[in-house]
Z-matrix of the N, CA and C atoms (Angstrom, degrees):
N
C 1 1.454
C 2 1.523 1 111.10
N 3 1.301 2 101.19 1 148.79
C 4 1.881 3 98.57 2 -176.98
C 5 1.406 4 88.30 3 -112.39
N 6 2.203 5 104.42 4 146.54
C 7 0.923 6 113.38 5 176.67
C 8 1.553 7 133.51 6 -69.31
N 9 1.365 8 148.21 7 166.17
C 10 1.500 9 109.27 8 167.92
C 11 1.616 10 87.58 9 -132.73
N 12 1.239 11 108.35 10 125.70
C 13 1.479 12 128.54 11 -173.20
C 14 1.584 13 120.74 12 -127.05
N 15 1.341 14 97.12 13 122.22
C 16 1.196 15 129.98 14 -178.56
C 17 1.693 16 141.01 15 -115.44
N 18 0.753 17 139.78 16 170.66
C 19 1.877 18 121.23 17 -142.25
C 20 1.507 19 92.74 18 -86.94
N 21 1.314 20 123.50 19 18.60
C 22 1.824 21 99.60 20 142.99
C 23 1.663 22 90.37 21 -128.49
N 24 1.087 23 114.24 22 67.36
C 25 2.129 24 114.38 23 159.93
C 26 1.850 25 99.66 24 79.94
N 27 1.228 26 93.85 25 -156.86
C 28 1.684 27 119.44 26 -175.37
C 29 1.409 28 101.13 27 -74.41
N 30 1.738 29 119.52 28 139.07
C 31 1.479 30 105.22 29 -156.04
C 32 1.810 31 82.51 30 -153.37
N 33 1.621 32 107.54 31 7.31
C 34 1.360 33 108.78 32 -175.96
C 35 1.719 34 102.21 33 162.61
N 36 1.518 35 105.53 34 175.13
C 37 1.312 36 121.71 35 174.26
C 38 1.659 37 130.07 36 -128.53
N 39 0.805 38 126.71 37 140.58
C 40 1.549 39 119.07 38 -176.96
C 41 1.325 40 114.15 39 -143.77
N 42 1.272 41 109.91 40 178.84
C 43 1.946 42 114.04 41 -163.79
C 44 1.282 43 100.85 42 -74.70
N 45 1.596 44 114.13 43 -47.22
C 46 1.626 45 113.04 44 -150.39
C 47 1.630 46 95.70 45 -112.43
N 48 1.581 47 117.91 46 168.38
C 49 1.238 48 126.55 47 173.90
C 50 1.466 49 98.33 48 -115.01
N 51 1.917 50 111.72 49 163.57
C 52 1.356 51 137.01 50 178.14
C 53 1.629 52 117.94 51 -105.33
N 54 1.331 53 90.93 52 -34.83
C 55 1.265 54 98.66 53 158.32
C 56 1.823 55 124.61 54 -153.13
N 57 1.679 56 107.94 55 152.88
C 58 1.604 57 83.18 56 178.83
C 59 1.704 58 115.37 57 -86.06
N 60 1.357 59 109.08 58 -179.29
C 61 1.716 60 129.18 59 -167.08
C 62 1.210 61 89.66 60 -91.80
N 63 1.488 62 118.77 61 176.77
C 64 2.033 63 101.22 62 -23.04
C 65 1.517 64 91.35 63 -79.16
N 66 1.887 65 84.34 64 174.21
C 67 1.401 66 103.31 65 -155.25
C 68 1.724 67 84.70 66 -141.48
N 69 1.343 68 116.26 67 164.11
C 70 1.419 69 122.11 68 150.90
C 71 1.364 70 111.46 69 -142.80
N 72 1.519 71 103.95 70 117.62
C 73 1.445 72 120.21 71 175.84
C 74 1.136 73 128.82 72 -93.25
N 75 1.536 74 129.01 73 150.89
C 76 1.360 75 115.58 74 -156.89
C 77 2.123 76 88.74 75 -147.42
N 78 1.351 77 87.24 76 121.88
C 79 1.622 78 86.93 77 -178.87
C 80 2.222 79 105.78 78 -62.94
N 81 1.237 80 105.72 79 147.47
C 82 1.321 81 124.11 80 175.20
C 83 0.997 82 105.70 81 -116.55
N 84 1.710 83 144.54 82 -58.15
C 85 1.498 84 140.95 83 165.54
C 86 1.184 85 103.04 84 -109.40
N 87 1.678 86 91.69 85 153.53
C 88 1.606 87 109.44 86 165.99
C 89 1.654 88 78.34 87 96.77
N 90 1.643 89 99.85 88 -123.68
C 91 1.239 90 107.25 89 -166.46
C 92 1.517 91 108.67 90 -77.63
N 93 1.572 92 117.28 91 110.97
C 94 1.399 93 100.98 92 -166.63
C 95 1.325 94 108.26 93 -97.36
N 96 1.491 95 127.06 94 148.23
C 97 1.473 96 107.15 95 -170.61
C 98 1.025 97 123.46 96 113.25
N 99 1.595 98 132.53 97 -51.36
C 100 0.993 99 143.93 98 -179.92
C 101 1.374 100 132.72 99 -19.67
N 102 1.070 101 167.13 100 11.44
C 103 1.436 102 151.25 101 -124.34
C 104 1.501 103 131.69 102 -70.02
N 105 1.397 104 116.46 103 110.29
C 106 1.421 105 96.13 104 -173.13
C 107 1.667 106 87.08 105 -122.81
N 108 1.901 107 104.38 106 179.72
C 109 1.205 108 111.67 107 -154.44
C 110 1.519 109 86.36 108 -128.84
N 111 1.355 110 122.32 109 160.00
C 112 1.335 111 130.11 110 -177.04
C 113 1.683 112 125.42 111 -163.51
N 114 1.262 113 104.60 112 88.55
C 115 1.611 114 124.45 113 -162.43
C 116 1.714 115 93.30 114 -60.80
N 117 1.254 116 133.60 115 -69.10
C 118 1.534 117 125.31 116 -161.35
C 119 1.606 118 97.96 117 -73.66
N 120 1.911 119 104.95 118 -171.61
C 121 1.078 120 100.93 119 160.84
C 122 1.407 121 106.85 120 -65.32
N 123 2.164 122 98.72 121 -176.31
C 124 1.485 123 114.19 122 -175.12
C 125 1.426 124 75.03 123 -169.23
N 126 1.864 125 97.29 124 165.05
C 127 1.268 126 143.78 125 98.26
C 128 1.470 127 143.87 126 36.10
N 129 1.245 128 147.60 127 -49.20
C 130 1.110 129 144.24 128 -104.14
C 131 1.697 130 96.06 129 -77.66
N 132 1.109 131 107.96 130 127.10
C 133 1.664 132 128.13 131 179.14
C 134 2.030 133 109.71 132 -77.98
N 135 1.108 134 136.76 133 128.34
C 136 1.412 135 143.80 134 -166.82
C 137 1.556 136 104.16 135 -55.53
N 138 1.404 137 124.49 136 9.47
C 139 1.399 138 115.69 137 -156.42
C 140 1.910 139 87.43 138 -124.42
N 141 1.750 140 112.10 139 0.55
C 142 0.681 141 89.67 140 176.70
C 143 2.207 142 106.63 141 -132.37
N 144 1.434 143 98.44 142 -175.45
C 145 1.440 144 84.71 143 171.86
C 146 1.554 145 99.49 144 -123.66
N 147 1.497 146 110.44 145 -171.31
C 148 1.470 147 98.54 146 -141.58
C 149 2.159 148 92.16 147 -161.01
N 150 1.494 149 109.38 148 131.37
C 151 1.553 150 84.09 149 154.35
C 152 1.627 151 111.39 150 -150.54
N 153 1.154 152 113.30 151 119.38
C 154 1.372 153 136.53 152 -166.24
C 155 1.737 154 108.39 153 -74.59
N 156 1.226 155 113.76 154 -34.95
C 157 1.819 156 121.08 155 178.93
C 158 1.413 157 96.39 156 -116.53
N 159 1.778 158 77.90 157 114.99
C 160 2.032 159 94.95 158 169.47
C 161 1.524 160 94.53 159 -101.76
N 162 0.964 161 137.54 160 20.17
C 163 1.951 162 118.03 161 157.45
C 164 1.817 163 98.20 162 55.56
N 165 1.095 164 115.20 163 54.12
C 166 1.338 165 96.76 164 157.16
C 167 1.849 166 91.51 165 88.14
N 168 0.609 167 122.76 166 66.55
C 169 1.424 168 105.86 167 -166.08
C 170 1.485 169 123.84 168 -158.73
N 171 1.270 170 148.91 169 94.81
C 172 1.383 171 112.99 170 -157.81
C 173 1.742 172 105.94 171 -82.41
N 174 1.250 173 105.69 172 159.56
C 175 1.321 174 138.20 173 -161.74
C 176 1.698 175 99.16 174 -61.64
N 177 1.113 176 120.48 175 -54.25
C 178 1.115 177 130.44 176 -141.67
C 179 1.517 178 85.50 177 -86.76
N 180 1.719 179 129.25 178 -51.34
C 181 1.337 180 116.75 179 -174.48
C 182 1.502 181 115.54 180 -77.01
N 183 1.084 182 111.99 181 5.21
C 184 1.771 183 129.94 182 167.72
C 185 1.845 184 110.33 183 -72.36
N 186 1.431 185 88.53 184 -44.85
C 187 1.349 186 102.79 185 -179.87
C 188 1.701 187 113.26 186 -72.82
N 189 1.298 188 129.23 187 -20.66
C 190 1.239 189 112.23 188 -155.93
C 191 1.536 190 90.35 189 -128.16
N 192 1.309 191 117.95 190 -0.30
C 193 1.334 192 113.83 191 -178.37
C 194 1.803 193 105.95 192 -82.14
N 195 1.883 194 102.67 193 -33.40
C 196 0.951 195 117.23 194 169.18
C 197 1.699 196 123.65 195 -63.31
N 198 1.274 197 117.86 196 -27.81
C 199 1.272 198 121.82 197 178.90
C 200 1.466 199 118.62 198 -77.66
N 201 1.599 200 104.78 199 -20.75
C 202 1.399 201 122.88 200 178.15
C 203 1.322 202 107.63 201 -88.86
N 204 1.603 203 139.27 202 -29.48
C 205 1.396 204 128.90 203 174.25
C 206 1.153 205 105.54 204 -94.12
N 207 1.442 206 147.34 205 -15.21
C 208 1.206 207 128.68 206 146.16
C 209 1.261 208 143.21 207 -80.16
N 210 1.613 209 118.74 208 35.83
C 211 0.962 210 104.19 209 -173.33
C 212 0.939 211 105.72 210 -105.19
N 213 1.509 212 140.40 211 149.85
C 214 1.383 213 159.45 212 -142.54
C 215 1.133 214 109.51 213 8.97
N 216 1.578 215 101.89 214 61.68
C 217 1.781 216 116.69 215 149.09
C 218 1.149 217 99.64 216 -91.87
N 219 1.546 218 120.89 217 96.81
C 220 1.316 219 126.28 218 164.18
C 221 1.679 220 122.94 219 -67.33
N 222 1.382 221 89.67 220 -16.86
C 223 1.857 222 99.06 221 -153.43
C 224 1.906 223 101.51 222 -114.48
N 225 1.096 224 86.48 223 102.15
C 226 1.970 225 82.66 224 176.22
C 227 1.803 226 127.64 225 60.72
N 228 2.014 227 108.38 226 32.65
C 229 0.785 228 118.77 227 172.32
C 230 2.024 229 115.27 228 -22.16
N 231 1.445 230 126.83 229 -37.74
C 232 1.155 231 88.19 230 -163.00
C 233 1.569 232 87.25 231 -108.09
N 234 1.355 233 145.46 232 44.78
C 235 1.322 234 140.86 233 140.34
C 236 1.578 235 97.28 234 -65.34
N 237 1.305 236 118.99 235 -56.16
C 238 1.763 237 121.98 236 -153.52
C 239 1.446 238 85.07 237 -63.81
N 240 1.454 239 129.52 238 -79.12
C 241 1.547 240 130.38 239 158.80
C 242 1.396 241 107.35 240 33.57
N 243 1.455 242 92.15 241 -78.59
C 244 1.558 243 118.76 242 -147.90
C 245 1.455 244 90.56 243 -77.97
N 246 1.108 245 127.00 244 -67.16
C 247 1.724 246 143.32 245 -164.07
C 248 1.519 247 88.11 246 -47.70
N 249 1.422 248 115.27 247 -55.46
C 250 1.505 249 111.45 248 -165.22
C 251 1.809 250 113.63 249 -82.61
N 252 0.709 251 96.06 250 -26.97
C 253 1.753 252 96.17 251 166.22
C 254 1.457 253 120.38 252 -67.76
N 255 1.721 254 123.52 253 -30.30
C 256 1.211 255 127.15 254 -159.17
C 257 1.685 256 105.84 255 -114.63
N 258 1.540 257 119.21 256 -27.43
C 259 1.221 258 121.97 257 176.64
C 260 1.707 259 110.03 258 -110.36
N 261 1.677 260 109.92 259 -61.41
C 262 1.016 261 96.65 260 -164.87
C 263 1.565 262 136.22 261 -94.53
N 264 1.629 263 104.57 262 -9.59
C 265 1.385 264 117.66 263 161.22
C 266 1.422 265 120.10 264 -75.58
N 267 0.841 266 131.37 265 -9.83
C 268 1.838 267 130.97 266 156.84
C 269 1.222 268 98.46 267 -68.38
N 270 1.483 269 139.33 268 -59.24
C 271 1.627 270 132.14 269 -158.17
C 272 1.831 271 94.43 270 -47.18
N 273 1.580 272 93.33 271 -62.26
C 274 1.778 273 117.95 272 -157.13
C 275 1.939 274 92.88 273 -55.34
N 276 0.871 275 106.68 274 -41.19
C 277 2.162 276 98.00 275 179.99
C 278 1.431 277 100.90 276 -68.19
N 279 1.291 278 106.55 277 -52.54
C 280 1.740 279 103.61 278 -173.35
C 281 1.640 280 100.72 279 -52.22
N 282 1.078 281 126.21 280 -73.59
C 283 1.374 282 113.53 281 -165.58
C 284 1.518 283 130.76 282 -65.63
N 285 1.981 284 101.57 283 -12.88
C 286 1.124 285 103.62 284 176.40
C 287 2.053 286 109.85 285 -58.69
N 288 1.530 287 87.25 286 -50.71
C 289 1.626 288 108.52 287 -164.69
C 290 1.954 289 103.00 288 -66.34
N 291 1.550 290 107.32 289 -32.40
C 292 1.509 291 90.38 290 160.41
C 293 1.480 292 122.21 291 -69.13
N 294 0.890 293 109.83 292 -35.17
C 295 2.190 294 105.19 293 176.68
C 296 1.577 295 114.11 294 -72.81
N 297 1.428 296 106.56 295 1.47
C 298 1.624 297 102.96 296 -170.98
C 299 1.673 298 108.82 297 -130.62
N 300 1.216 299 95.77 298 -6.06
C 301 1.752 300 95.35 299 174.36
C 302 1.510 301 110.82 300 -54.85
């Protein structure tokens, strides 16, 4: 069964997937902020946002880098989201993957 997850986690199961894994989801309503991580396919429910292409990237430090800049974004979790997905998480991979090649 594939999970279908939404910005407070897994909230059910269904036959088919929306997108394949891993995935890292990040609640937008309800629980905003949230981050959960998701190795198979899933789900992703409209309440939440979602990013399927890590660019070179592994998944998992996508995931926790995210759990680490949001934490106690009380205020408009998916502005930072957005800001940090589009400006400042490209800098942070690029330089990770130059010091580690």
């Amino acid at each position: 069964l594939i999970p279908v997850i939404g910005s407070n986690g897994i909230i059910g199961y269904h036959n088919e997937s929306k997108t394949k894994g891993p995935g890292v989801i990040v609640g937008r309503s309800g629980t905003l902020g949230k981050v959960y991580y998701c190795e198979n396919d899933y789900w992703p429910l409209n309440t939440s946002l979602y990013v399927k292409k890590f660019q070179n990237s592994y998944p998992k430090f996508i995931y926790y880098l995210y759990v680490n800049y949001l934490v106690g974004q009380n205020h408009n979790p998916y502005l930072k989201f957005y800001n940090m997905l589009h400006h400042k998480l490209s800098h942070v991979i690029y330089y990770y993957h130059q010091k580690h090649k």
